[in-house]
N, C-alpha and C positions, 0 to 999 in steps of 0.2 A: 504494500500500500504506500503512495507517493502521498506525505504533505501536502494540503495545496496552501502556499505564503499566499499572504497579501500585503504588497509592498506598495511603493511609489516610486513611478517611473516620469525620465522626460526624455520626449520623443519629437523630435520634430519643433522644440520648442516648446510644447503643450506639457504641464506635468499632468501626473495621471495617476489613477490606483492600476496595479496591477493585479489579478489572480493566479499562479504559476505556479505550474508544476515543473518538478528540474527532473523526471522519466527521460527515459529512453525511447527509440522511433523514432521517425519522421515527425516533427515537432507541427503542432495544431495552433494554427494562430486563430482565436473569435473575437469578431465584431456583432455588437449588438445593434436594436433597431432603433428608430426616432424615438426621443423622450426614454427610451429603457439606459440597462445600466450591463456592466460586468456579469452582476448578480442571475442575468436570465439564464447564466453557462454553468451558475452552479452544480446542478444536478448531472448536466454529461459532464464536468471536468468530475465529479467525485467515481463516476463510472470511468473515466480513463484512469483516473488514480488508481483504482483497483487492480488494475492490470498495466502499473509501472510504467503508463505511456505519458510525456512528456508534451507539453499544452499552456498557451496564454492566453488569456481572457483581458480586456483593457476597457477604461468609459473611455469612449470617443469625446473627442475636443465638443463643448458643449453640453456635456452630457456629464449626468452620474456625478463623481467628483472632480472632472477632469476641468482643464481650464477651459476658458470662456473660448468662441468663435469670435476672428476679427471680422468686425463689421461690413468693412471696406471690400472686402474679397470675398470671393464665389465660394461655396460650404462646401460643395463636394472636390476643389483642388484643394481644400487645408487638409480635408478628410484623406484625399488621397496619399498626400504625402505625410501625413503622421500615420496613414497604417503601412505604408513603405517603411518608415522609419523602425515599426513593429517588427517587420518583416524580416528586419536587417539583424536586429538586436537577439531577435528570435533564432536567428542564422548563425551569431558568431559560430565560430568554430569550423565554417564552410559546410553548414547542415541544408539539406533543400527543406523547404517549408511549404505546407497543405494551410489553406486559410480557407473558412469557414462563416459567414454571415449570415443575418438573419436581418431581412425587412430593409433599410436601408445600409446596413452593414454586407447586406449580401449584394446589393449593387455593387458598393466598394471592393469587396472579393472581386465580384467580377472584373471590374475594373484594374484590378493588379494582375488578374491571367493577360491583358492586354499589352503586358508593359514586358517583354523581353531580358531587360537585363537586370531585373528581379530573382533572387535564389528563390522562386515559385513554381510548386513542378505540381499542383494542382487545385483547383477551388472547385468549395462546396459551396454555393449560393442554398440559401434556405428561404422561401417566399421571396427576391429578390424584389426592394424595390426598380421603378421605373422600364418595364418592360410592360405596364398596360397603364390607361390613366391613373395619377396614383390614388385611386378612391379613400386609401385610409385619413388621409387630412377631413376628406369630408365626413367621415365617418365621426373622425375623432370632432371636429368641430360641431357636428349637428345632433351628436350626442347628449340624451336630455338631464344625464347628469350632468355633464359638462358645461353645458350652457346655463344649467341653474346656477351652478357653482359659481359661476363669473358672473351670474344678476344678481347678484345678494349684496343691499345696499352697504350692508354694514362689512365691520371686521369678523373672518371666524378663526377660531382656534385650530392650532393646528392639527390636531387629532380631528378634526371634524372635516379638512382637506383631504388630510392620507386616506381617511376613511369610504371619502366621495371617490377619490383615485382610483383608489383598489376596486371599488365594486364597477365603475367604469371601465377597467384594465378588464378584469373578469368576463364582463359580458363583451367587449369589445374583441382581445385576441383570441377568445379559447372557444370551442366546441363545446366543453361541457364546462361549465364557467365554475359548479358548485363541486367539482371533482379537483380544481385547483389548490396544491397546499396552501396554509394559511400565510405559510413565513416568505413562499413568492410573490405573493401579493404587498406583505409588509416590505420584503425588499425593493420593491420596483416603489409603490409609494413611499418611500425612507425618501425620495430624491427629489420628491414633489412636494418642497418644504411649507408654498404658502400660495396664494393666486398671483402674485408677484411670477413665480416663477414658470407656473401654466402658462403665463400670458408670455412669457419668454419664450418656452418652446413652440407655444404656437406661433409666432413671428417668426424662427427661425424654419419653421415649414412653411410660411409664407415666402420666405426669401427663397426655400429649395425647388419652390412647383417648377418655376422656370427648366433648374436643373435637370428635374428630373425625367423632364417630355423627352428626353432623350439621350442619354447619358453614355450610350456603348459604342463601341465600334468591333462588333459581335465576331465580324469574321476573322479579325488579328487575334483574339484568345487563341492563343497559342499552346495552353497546358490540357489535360484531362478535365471537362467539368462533372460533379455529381450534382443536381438538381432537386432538391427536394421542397416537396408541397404538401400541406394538407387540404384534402378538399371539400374541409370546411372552412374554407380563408376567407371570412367577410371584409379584412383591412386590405387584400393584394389578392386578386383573381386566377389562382393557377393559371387560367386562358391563353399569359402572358410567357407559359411554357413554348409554348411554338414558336417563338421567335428564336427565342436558344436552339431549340432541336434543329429547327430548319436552315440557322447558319450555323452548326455545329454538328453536324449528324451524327456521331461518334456520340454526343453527350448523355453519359447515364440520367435515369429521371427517375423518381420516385415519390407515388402519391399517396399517401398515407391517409385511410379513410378514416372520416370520423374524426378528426383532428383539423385544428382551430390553425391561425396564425404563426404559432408559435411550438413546431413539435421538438425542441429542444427540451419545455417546458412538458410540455401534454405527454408527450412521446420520447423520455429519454433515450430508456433501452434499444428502442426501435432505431433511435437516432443516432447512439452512439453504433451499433450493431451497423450500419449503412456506413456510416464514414466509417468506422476500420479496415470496412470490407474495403471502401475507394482508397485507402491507406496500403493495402494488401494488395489492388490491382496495381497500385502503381511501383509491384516490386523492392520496396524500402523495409518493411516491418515483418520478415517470416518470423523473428526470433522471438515476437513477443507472445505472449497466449491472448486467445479470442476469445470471445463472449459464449457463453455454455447457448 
């Protein structure tokens, strides 16, 4: 069984919390989605721990606890080059590196299979944003918790934010909303301190729509992709899988029934059991043991 630390890293400029496993294999770098944190990796990194495989998890600039987004510049080139910077640090040693995301972290994945001289020998995109419109803003904005939350004239307590969060996050990424543990819920609202800070991340999804109408340039992925969806994804439309497959024909895909936005969360074992296997196709990891 691998510890997993949590430390503080700086990447790219941006400091950051880190989650890290120091295992052995081909090293897992995770990116989380809009407004989440490190925290949604907890349960696959404690499954990779199990079986001594070696893994980072980081909040993205803007996120979680990491440092702020500069205003002045486009979100997804900070993004891009602070998880290059991951990717790098993840590498010492001349290691190749598997990156993994979810919801807008999986665009970013994506987006580093695009770049060559990257030690990146494969991504797993997980509900990838920006491959159909990206409906989860609207979801998230028109949402009637969400929208009360930010009409309420007065001040509220903080416990009375996390609480509205959490049950929002609930219905919002998951399939079975009440089948969700308690403490991922607490973790993902621990970072949604006040409405101060809602209204932050929803401006900074304001400033990404732009980004996001198109963000790939599908046919330069140049590594192995694994694709994974759930198809019950009300934030990101599996649908948005054809675009991958069709300029990438080679690319594994996997739709995970009955499962919400987020099968990292809903669907660990499943989850982690998929990417080892893409870990194992890509020839790096025979000496480690696999999942029963």
């Amino acid at each position: 069984m691998e510890p997993l630390f949590e430390h503080r890293l700086t990447l790219d400029g941006f400091e950051t919390r880190a989650l890290e496993l120091e295992g052995a294999g081909t090293p897992i770098l995770f990116l989380h989605g809009y407004a989440d944190s490190a925290d949604t990796w907890r349960n696959a990194l404690d499954l990779l721990g199990r079986r001594g495989h070696r893994a980072l998890a980081v909040d993205l600039p803007g996120f979680g606890t990491a440092s702020p987004l500069d205003e002045a510049e486009p979100i997804l080139a900070q993004l891009d080059r602070f998880a290059a910077a991951a990717v790098r640090h993840l590498a010492r040693g001349s290691a190749d590196v598997v990156v993994s995301g979810n919801s807008l972290g999986g665009c970013v994945a994506l987006r580093l299979g695009e770049r060559p001289e990257l030690p990146v020998v494969g991504v797993a995109p997980v509900a990838p944003a920006g491959l159909d419109m990206p409906r989860w803003f609207d979801a998230i904005e028109r949402d009637p918790i969400v929208r009360s939350l930010l009409a309420i004239p007065f001040p509220l307590p903080q416990a009375l934010v996390r609480a509205a969060v959490g049950e929002a996050y609930r219905n919002l990424a998951f399939a079975r909303p009440r089948a969700v543990p308690r403490e991922v819920v607490r973790a993902f609202a621990s970072h949604h301190h006040d409405r101060v800070t809602i209204r932050r991340y929803l401006a900074i999804a304001q400033r990404m729509l732009p980004e996001l109408r198109d963000p790939f340039r599908l046919s330069t992925v140049g590594v192995p992709v694994l694709l994974v969806w759930g198809d019950r994804d009300r934030m990101v439309t599996h649908r948005g899988s054809r675009r991958v497959i069709e300029a990438l024909p080679d690319t594994s895909y996997e739709l995970i029934p009955g499962c919400g936005h987020c099968p990292q969360v809903e669907e660990p074992q499943r989850f982690v059991n998929l990417l080892l296997g893409f870990v194992d196709s890509l020839g790096e990891d025979e000496a480690l043991p696999r999942p029963a």
